[in-house]
C-alpha angles and dihedrals in degrees: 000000000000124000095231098058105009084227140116120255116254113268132198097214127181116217118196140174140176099234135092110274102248122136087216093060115086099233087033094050094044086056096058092039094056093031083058097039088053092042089055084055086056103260133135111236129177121207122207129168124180112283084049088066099030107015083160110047113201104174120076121281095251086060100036081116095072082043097061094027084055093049091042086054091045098044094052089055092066111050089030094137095053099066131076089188140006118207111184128183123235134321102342087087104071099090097058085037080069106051092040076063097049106039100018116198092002081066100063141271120321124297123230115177127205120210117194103196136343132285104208090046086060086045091050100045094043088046083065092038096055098059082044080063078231091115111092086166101041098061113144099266079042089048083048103045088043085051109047094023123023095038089048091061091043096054094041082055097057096032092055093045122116079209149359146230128193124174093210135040098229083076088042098056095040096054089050100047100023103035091019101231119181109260086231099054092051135066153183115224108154115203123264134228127230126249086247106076095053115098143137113281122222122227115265101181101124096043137077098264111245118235127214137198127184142182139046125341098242142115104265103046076071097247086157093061087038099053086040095047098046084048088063102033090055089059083046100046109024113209093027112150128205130203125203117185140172094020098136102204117093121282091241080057092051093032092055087068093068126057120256088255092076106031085111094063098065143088113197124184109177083196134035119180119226090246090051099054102075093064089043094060091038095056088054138082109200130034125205135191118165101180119173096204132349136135103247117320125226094208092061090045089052091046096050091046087047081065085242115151097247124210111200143156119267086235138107121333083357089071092052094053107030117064095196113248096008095070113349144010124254124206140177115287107252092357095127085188091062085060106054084049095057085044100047085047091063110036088064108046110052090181090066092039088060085036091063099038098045089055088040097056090036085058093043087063090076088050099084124148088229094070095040093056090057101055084047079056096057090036090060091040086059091056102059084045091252101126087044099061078045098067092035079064101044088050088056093049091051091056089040088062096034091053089050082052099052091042092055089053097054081053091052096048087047092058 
């Protein structure tokens, strides 16, 4: 921030992540809200996701990431001197982590990393829902793989970093007491929520109120307590409907989770469009997403702006959105009972369905891209040592002022 203008200085940041570069993807998503948000301060940022960097893979696919985080490495020395800042999202930056450690400033501008959950949290839920027989991806060659290789790159990418974003405070919290990072290279910066998903909410209290799930078709999103959970609910509720959207896997694949005696009772669209998500949260009445671990997911954050009643797992980014009863329900990770319970709750009781959509989309309104990119922004100035020589000088100017004060009382006393 300079005095003159009480404004950063302009940056030319890089932005990358491993993912495929769709909007309607999370990681994906949070990378062209905060790349538009930065650009509106002022600032050049570069966007690259991972077919822009290896559009051709050669290794094979268990180590594809040394592949990215190599080409990553290998790209940034390149274009070194147009960059001001590189944030990479874990764990693709620990190549070039390295490098920044070894070389310093030859090696190219400064490395923040982004971190989006915690390892150890998914270690430790599929771990339960192993011995449960409910983990198709934490298999034993998946829990040693996940041990001696994946947690190794993540830790290399956080440990390398010059600093580090989290988007929940149970990682925060972990990499300072567990791995001891310092409390100044590591920070909390949840993720926002876009102006087009509020809107005003009809009343629903003479219908069967509509469910929605959304989000991919995988084990630790907790698709096992969901499918158990609706098959009890629908002899509970009869008539209750259940939508399941942006899974991206086929519906034959979805469909195969619930018995045949509710099949009827589902919706299922492998693929939404961004456009298309605001009127599908809109059309529902309940949203769930039993999530067994993620960092904070954009989906929650969408359906809690839209004013819709959420039913979530007290675990990871959800805790740090949903105050249980005030606006949202929490439940037990991977309880599908606990579940049916929430659900139940609200299915029969429409007033504390608009009382917690009505607080959840109140709270959400705090949760703007806008004010999160500027706390990235102080986050990368710190990292070039800017906003430390800031406050070096605004520290001057205070005793500057303190010492004429106290100069002017010691006239004064004289007199």
């Amino acid at each position: 921030m300079t005095a003159e203008s009480g404004t950063w200085p302009k940056m030319r940041v890089l932005m990358i992540a491993g993912v495929a570069g769709k909007a309607e993807a999370g990681v994906a998503g949070i990378v062209y809200n905060l790349t538009q948000q930065l650009r509106k301060l002022g600032h050049t940022v570069t966007p690259l996701f991972f077919d822009d960097l290896l559009p051709k893979t050669r290794w094979p696919r268990r180590f594809r990431t040394f592949e990215f985080a190599a080409a990553i490495a290998q790209y940034v020395s390149r274009v070194k001197n147009d960059f001001d800042v590189i944030n990479v999202h874990a764990p693709f930056g620990f190549l070039y982590g390295f490098q920044r450690r070894r070389r310093g400033l030859h090696a190219g501008p400064p490395y923040i990393m982004t971190m989006h959950g915690l390892e150890e949290r998914r270690n430790y839920a599929m771990g339960r829902e192993a011995k449960k027989g409910r983990a198709d991806y934490f298999r034993w060659q998946n829990r040693l793989w996940q041990h001696f290789y994946h947690m190794r790159t993540y830790r290399w990418s956080f440990r390398t970093a010059d600093q580090c974003i989290v988007t929940n405070r149970e990682a925060l919290l972990f990499l300072q007491l567990h791995y001891k990072l310092p409390p100044d290279r590591i920070w909390f910066i949840p993720n926002g929520v876009g102006p087009e998903f509020f809107h005003h909410r009809s009343s629903s209290e003479n219908s069967i109120p509509r469910l929605l799930f959304v989000g991919t078709w995988i084990d630790h999103k907790g698709i096992y307590p969901l499918a158990e959970a609706f098959a009890q609910l629908s002899l509970l509720i009869p008539g209750l409907r259940l939508t399941i959207a942006g899974c991206t896997e086929t519906e034959e694949t979805v469909r195969r989770h619930f018995s045949h005696l509710i099949q009827s009772s589902l919706e299922v669209h492998p693929f939404v469009s961004r456009e298309d998500m605001p009127a599908l949260y809109a059309s529902h009445d309940i949203f769930i997403l039993p999530s067994l671990v993620e960092g904070m997911p954009l989906v929650l954050l969408e359906a809690m702006a839209s004013g819709l009643a959420v039913v979530t797992t007290e675990s990871s980014g959800m805790t740090d959105v949903v105050e249980d009863g005030h606006d949202g329900l929490l439940t037990i990770p991977g309880d599908a009972t606990s579940l049916v319970l929430a659900i139940t709750k609200l299915c029969q009781n429409s007033q504390l369905r608009r009382q917690l959509g009505n607080a959840a989309q109140e709270k959400m309104k705090r949760f703007s891209w806008a004010r999160f990119a500027t706390r990235h922004e102080a986050v990368f100035n710190r990292a070039t040592g800017l906003s430390l020589m800031v406050l070096g000088d605004e520290v001057l100017r205070i005793n500057a002022k303190l010492e004429d004060k106290t100069r002017q009382a010691d006239v004064n006393v004289r007199i």
